[in-house]
C-alpha positions in Angstrom: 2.9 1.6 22.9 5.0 4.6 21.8 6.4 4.5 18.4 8.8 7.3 16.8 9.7 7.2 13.2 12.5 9.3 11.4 12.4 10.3 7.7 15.9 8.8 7.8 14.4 5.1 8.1 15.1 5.0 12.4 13.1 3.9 14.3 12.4 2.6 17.9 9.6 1.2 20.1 9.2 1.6 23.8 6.0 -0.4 25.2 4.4 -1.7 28.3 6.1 0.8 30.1 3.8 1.2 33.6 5.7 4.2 35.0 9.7 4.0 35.8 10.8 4.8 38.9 14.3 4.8 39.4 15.2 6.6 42.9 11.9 4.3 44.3 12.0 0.6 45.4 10.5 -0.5 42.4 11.1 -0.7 38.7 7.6 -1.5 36.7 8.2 -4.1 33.5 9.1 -2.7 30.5 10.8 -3.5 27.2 12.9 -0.9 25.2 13.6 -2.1 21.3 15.6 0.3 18.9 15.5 -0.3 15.2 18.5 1.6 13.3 19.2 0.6 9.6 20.6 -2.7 10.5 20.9 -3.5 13.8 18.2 -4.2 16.8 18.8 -4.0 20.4 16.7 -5.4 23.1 16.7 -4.8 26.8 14.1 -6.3 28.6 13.9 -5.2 32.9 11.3 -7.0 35.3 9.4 -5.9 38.2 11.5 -5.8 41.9 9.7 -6.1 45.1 10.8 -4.0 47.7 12.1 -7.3 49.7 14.8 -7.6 47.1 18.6 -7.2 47.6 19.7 -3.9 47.3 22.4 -4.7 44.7 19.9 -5.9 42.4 18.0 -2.4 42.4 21.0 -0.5 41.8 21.6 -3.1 38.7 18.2 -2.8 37.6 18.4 1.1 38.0 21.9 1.3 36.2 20.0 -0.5 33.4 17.5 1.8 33.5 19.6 4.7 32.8 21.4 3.1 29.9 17.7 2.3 28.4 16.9 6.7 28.5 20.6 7.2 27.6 20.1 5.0 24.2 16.7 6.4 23.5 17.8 10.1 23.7 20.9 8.9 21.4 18.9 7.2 19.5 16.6 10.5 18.8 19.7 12.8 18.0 20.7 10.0 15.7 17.9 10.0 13.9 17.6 13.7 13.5 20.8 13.8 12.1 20.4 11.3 9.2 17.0 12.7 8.2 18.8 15.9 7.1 18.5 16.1 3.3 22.1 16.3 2.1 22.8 18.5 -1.1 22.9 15.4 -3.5 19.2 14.5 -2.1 17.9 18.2 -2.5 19.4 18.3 -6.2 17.2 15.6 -7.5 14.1 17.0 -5.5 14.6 20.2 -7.2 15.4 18.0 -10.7 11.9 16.2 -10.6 10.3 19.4 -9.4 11.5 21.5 -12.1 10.7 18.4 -14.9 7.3 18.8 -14.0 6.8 22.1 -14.6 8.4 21.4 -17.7 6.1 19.0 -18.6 3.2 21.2 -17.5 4.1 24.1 -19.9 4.8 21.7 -22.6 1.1 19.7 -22.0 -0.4 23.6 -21.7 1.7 24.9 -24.8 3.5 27.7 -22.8 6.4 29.6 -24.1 8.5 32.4 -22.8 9.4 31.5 -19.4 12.0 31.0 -17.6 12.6 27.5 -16.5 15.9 25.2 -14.5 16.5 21.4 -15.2 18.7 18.6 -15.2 18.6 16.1 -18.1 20.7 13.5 -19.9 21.9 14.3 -23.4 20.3 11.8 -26.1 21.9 13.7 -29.1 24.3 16.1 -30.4 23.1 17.8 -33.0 25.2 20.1 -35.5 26.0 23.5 -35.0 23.0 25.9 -35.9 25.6 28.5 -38.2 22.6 31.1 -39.7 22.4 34.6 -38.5 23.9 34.1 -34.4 25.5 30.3 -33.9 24.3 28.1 -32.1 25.0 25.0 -30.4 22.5 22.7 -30.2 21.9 18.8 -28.8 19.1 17.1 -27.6 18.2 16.8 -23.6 15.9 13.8 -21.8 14.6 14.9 -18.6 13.2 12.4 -16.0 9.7 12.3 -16.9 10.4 11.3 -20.6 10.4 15.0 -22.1 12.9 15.9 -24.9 14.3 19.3 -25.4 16.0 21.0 -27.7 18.8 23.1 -26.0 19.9 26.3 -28.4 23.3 27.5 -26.8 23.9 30.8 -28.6 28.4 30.3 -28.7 28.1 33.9 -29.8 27.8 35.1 -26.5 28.8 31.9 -24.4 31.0 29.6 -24.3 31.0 26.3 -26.5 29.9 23.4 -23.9 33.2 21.4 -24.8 33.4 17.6 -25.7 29.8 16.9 -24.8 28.6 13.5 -25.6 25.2 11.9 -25.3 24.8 9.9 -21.7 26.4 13.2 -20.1 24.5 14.7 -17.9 23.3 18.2 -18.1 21.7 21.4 -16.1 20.6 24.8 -17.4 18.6 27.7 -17.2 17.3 29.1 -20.3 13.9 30.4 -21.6 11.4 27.8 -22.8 9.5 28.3 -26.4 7.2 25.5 -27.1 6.9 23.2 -30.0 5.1 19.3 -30.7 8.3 18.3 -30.3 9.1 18.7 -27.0 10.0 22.4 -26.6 13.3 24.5 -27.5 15.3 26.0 -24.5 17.3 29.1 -25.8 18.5 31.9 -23.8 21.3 29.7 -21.8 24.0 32.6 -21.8 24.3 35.8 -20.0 22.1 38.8 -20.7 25.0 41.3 -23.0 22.8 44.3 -22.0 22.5 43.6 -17.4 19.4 44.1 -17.6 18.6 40.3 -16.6 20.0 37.3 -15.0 20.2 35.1 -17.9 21.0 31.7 -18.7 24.1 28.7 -18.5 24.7 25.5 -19.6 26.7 23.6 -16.4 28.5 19.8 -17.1 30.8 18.0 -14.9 30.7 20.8 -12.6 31.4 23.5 -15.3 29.3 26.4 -16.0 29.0 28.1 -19.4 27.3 31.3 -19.6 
């Protein structure tokens, strides 16, 4: 038995196939099942001795080629929906990123740069000595709060945020037995470095 599996969740079986000989006299037994999501066909084709009418062959050989023709579709099909689409490689790259969050937090790290998306558990008021700040309180997936410190001297306020929104950003990471602080989420005013931003609802502030 031959079985081929897609990422996407298709999948078909071809078995007892003996050999299939469709410009011959003779088609050997076989049975062709596909398996797509949520549908299943079946074609099932039986054994012709050469005394049989010729009409029948030609049938039987007809059916034959629909049998390949589905399998090849079938393969192309399957290819196509095991592409990750952009949603799917966004919360890849979410949970990768919360891990290495969590890692620097569990190994007290500080002063790297790090990328996540969270969901805002609290808004916190503004930080107002020496440069202001804006600051709120960020969940990530694996449980980790952070502190996000958005310096609105350089950037941006991140307007009408509200806990339950989510959030992304880019920022440098300084650790504390709290979770960590995330600072840095603006533009660097000298060029010398990418920097940081804050994006929600599809807004970036930097």
């Amino acid at each position: 038995m031959v079985y081929l599996q897609r990422a996407s969740g298709l999948a078909f079986f071809v078995d007892e196939i003996g050999g299939l000989c469709v410009g011959q006299h003779r088609l050997h037994a076989s049975r062709f099942t596909l398996h797509a999501s949520r549908f299943t066909l079946h074609a099932s084709f039986f054994t012709l001795g050469r005394g049989a009418p010729m009409i029948f062959r030609q049938r039987r050989r007809s059916r034959a080629l629909v049998v390949v023709a589905l399998a090849i579709v079938a393969l192309v099909l399957g290819a196509i929906l095991s592409l990750p689409g952009r949603d799917g490689d966004r919360s890849q790259a979410s949970e990768t990123s919360a891990a290495r969050l969590q890692a620097a937090f569990d190994a007290r790290q500080s002063d790297i740069w790090v990328e996540a998306t969270g969901e805002v558990v609290r808004v916190l008021p503004d930080d107002l000595e020496g440069s202001r700040h804006q600051r709120f309180i960020v969940r990530l997936r694996t449980g980790q709060t952070l502190l996000v410190a958005h310096n609105i001297d350089l950037a941006p306020r991140v307007a009408l945020l509200s806990p339950g929104d989510e959030v992304s950003f880019r920022g440098e990471y300084a650790w504390n037995a709290k979770g960590g602080v995330v600072h840095w989420t603006h533009r660097d005013p000298s060029g010398r470095q990418v920097g940081g931003w804050i994006e929600v609802n599809g807004r970036q502030y930097r």
